[in-house]
C-alpha positions, 0 to 999 in steps of 0.5 A: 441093434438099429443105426442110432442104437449104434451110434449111441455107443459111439458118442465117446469117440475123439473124432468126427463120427463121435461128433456125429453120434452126439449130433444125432442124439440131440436131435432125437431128443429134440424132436421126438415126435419123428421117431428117429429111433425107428429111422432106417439108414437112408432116412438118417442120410436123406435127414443129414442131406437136409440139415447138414447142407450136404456138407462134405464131411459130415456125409463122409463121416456118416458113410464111415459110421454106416460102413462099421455099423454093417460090418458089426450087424 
């Protein structure tokens, strides 16, 4: 399983990382000629840097999202 296949399961969630999954879904629908399906964990941050602004929580949410990805790898 990648980190998007990952965070596909995770989009019913009630919190920040849920909202982040959505997120992220949209955007590989919206752009799928960047193949984000095959996006490594630091291309998702280096993309989440560029279009979150380096806002705070977001990043947060996603290194929350990339530690319980390692730890069900």
């Amino acid at each position: 399983m990648n980190f998007l296949e990952f965070m596909s399961t995770q989009i019913k969630r009630k919190d920040i990382i849920g909202d982040l999954a959505g997120d992220m879904m949209l955007d590989s629908k919206l752009f799928p000629s960047e193949n984000l399906a095959n996006y490594d964990i630091q291309q998702w941050r280096k993309r989440l840097n560029f279009k979150a602004w380096n806002n705070p929580t977001v990043l947060e949410a996603f290194e929350t999202a990339v530690a319980e990805f390692k730890s069900v790898e």
